[in-house]
C-alpha positions as CSV (number, residue, x, y, z in Angstrom):
1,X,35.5,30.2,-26.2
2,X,35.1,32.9,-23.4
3,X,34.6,31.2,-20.1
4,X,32.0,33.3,-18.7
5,X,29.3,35.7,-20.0
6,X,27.4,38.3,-17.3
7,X,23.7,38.6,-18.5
8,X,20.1,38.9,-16.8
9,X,18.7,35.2,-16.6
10,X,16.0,34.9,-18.7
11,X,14.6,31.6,-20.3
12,X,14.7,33.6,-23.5
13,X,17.9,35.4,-23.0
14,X,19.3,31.6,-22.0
15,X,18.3,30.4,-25.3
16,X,19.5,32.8,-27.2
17,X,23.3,32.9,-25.8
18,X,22.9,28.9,-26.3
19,X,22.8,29.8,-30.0
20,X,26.6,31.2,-29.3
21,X,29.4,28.7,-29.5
22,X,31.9,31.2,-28.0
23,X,30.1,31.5,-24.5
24,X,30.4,28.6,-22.6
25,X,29.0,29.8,-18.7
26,X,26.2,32.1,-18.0
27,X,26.0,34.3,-14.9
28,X,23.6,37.1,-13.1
29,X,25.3,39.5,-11.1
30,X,21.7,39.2,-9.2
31,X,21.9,35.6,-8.3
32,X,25.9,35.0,-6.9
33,X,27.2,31.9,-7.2
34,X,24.5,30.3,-9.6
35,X,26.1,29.7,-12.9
36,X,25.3,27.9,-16.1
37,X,27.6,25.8,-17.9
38,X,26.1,24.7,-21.6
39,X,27.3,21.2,-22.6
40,X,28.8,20.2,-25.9
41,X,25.8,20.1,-27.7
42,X,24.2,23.6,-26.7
43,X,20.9,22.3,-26.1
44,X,21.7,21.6,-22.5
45,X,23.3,22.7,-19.7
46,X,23.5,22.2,-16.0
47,X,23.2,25.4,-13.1
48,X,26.1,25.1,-10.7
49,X,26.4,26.7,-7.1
50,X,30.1,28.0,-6.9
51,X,31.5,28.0,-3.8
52,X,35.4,29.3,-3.6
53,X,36.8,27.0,-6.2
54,X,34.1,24.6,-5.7
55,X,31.4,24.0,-8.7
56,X,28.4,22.2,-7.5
57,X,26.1,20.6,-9.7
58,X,22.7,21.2,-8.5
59,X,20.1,21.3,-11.7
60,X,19.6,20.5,-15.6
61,X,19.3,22.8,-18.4
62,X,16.1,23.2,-19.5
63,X,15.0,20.2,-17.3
64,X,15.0,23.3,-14.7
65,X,14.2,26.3,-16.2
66,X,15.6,29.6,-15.3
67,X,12.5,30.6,-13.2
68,X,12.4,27.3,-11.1
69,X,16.0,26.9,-10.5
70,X,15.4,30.7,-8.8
71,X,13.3,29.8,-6.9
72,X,15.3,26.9,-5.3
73,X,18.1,28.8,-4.7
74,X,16.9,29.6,-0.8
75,X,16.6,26.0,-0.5
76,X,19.4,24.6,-2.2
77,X,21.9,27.2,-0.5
78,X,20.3,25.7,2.8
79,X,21.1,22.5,1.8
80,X,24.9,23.2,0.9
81,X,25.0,25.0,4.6
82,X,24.0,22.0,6.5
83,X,25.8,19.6,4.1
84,X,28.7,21.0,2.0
85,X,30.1,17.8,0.7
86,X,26.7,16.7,-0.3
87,X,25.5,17.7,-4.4
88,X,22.2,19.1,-4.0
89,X,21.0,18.0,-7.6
90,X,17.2,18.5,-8.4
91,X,15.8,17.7,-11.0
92,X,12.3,19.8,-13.5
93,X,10.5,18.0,-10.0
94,X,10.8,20.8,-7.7
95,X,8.7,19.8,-4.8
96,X,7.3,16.0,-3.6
97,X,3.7,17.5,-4.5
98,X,5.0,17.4,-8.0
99,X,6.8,13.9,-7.1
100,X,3.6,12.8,-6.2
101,X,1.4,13.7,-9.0
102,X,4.0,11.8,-11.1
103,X,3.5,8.9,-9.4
104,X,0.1,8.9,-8.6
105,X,-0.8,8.9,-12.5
106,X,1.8,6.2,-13.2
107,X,0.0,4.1,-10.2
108,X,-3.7,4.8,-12.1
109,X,-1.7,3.5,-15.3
110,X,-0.5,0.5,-14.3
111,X,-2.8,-2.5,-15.3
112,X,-0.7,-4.7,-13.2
113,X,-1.8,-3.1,-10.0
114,X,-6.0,-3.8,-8.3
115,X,-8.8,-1.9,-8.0
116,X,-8.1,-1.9,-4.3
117,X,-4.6,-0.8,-4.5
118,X,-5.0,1.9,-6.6
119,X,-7.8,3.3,-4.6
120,X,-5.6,3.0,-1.4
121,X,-3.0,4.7,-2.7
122,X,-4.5,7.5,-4.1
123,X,-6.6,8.4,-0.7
124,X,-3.1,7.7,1.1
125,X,-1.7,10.5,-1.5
126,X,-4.7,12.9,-1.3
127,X,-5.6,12.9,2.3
128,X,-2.3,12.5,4.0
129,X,1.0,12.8,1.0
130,X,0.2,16.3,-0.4
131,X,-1.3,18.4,2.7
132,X,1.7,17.8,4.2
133,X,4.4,17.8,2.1
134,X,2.8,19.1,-1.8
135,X,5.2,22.6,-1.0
136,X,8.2,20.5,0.0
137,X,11.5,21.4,-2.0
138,X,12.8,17.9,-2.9
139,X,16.3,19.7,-2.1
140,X,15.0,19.7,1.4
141,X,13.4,16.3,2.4
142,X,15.4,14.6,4.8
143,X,14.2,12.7,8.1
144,X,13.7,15.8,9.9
145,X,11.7,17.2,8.0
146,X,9.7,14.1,7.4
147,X,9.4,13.7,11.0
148,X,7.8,17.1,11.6
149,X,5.8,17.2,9.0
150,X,4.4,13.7,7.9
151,X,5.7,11.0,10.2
152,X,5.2,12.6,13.9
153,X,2.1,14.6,13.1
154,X,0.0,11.3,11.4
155,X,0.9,8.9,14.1
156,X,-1.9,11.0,16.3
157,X,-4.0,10.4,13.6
158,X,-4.0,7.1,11.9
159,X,-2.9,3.9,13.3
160,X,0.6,2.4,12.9
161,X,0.2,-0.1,10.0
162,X,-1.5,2.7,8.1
163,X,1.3,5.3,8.8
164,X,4.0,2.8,7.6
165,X,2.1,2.2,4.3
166,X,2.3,5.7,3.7
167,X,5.9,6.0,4.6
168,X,6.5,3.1,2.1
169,X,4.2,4.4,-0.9
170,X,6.6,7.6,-0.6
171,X,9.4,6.0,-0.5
172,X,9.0,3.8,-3.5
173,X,7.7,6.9,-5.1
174,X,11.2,8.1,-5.0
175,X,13.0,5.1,-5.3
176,X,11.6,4.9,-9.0
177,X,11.7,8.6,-9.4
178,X,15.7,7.7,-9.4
179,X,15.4,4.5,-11.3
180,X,14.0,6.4,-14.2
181,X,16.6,9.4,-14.1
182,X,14.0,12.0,-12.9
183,X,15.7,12.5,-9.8
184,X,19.6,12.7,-9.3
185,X,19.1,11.4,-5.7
186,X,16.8,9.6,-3.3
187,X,16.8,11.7,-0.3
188,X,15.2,9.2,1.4
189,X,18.1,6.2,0.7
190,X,18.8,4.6,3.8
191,X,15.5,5.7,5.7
192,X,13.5,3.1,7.6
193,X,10.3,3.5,9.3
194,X,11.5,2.5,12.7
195,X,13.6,5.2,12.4
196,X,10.6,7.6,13.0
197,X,8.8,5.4,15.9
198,X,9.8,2.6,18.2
199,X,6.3,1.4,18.9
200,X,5.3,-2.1,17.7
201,X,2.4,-2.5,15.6
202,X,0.0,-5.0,17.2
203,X,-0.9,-8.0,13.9
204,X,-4.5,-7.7,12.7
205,X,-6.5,-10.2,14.5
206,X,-7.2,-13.3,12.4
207,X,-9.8,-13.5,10.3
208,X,-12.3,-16.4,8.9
209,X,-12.6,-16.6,5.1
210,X,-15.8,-18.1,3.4
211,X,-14.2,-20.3,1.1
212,X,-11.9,-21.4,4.4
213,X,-15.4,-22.5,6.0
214,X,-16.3,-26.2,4.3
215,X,-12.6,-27.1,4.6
216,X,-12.9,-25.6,8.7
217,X,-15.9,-28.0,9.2
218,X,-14.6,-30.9,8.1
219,X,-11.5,-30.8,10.5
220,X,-14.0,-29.5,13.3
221,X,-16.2,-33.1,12.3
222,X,-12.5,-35.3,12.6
223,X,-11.3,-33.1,15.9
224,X,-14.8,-33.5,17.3
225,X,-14.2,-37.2,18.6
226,X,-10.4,-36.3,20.2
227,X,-11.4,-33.1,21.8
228,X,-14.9,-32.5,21.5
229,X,-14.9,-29.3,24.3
230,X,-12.5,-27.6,21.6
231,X,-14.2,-28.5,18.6
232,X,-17.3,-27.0,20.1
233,X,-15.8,-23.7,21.2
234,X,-14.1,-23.7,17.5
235,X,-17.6,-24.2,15.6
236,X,-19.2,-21.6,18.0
237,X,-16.9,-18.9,16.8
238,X,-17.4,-20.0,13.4
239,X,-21.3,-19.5,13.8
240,X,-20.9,-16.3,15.6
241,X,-18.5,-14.8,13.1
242,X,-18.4,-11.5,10.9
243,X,-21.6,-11.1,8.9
244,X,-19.9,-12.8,5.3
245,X,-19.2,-15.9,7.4
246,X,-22.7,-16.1,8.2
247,X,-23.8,-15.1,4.9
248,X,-21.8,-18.4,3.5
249,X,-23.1,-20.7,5.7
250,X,-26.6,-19.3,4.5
251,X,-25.6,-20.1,1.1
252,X,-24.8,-23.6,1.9
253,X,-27.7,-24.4,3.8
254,X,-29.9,-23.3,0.6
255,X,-27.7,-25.2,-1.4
256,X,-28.1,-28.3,1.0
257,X,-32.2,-27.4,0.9
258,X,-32.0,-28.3,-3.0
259,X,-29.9,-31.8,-2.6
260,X,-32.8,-32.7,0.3
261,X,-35.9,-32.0,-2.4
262,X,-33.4,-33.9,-4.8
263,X,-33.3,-36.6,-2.4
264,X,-37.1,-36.8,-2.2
265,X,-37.7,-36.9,-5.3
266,X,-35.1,-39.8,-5.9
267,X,-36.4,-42.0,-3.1
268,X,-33.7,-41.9,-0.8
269,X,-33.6,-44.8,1.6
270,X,-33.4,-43.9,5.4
271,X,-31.6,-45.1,8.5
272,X,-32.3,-44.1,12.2
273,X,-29.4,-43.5,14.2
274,X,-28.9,-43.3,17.9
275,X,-26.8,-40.5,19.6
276,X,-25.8,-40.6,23.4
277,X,-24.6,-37.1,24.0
278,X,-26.1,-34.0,22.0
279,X,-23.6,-33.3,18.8
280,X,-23.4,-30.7,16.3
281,X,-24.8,-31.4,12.7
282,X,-21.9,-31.0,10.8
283,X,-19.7,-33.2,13.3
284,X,-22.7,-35.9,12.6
285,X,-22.4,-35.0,8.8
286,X,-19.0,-35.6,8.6
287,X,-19.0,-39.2,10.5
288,X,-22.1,-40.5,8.4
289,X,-21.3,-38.9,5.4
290,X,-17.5,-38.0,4.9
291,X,-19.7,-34.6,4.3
292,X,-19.9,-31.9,6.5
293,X,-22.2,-29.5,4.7
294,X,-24.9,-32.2,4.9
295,X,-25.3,-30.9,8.4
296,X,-28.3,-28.7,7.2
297,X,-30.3,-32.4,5.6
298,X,-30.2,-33.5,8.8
299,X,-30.9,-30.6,10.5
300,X,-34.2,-29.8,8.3
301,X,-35.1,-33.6,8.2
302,X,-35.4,-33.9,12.2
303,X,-36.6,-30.2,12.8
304,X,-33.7,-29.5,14.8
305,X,-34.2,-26.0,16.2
306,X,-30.2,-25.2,16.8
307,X,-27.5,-27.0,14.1
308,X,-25.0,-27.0,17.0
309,X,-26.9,-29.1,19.6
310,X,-28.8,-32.1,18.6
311,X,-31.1,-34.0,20.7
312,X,-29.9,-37.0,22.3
313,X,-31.9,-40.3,20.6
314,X,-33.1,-41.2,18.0
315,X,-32.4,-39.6,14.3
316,X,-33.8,-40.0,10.9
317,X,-30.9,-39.8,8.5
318,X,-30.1,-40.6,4.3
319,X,-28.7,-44.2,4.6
320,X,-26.0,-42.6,1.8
């Protein structure tokens, strides 16, 4: 076997000297340095960069055809430049816009993942991922070139936690880009998001969940009697919460409407009570009844005009 033929790097011309046992490396006189070496089996090679005495692995045979693997050439002789003892293997992905419609699809495919999460991660790919980096050689991401053109120029735009959800989408892009072999490296192995920014990212202030809300008024009716001043400013930011909060608590009041018609109709017995200081309905509910979504009977049965003051006196209430 001869160890190297000179010939004009076609895909055709590739293929057809793959057909020849006795030729074992392929070289253009036009392209210095890029050689490729056909494996055992002829239908596969891998393109080397020869430096000196040095062979450097940086593609597969026909995984990168003759065409792309041109056309990385500027980037991957870069890369060997800044990094000599560092194989710049790529892969038939060229570029992280290619990267990223790989993954992107796989995301959409996978039954596994929600509605909301797909959705979030294709915007995060199409508005932000693939303006900035689609042209990209995957020979040439590294944190500098992350910095300049993802990580520095989005901080102006979107807010931390956003920005570091991006940064991780991308970097479990690649991460199973090399678990599945379609990627001979993760240039992004040993990156961290605080390596980009030092700022902290505030928490997202708490927020009130409807099916938190009968569970919140019962402790509200037990903490009313130890602290009453703190169970009051507690059930005021309940009433005055987000719109879906308010929204429940609609929803239980209609639902408290049909047990008082219920009630009517069944002949419910009644009791008068006597309060000394104004309460709220649903700390009443809860003493009387163990019940604190029976604040609204009590509410509509003495005409109260506000659930969260109730007139001192007299009360007409279910005896059960």
């Amino acid at each position: 076997m001869s160890a190297t033929r000179e010939v004009k790097f076609s895909e055709a011309e590739v293929r057809r000297q793959a057909a020849d046992k006795a030729v074992r490396d392929l070289r253009d006189p036009r392209h210095p340095g890029l050689y490729l070496r056909f494996w055992i089996t002829r239908e596969r090679g891998t393109w080397h960069l020869v430096r000196g005495k040095k062979w450097v692995p940086v593609a597969r045979w026909p995984d990168l055809g003759v065409a792309a693997v041109i056309a990385e050439l500027p980037a991957l002789r870069r890369r060997l430049l800044r990094d000599p003892a560092t194989a710049a293997v790529v892969s038939g992905m060229g570029t992280v816009g290619q990267l990223l419609d790989w993954y992107g699809d796989r995301m959409a495919r996978d039954r596994s993942l929600s509605a909301k999460r797909k959705a979030g991660a294709r915007s995060a790919i199409a508005q932000h991922l693939k303006p900035r980096l689609a042209d990209l050689a995957l020979a040439d991401v590294n944190a500098d070139s992350l910095d300049k053109r993802l990580m520095w120029p989005c901080q102006a735009e979107v807010s931390l936690s956003y920005l570091r959800q991006i940064f991780a989408l991308l970097l479990t892009a690649f991460r199973q880009a090399l678990k599945l072999g379609l990627i001979d490296r993760n240039p992004m192995a040993g990156m961290r998001f605080n390596d980009f920014t030092k700022a902290k990212i505030l928490p997202k202030p708490a927020r009130l969940r409807d099916v938190q809300l009968p569970e919140l008024m019962q402790q509200l009716g037990k903490a009313f009697k130890a602290a009453p001043g703190d169970a009051m400013l507690a059930l005021m930011a309940a009433l005055a919460s987000r719109v879906e909060h308010v929204e429940r608590l609609e929803v239980v009041r209609s639902q408290v409407r049909v047990h008082l018609t219920e009630v009517a109709r069944a002949g419910v017995r009644l009791a008068e009570v006597t309060t000394r200081e104004s309460l709220p309905a649903v700390v009443l509910a809860y003493q009387r009844y163990g019940d604190a979504t029976r604040a609204e009977e009590i509410v509509t049965r003495n005409k109260v005009q506000h659930p969260g003051f109730l007139p001192v006196g007299a009360l007409t209430i279910a005896r059960e």
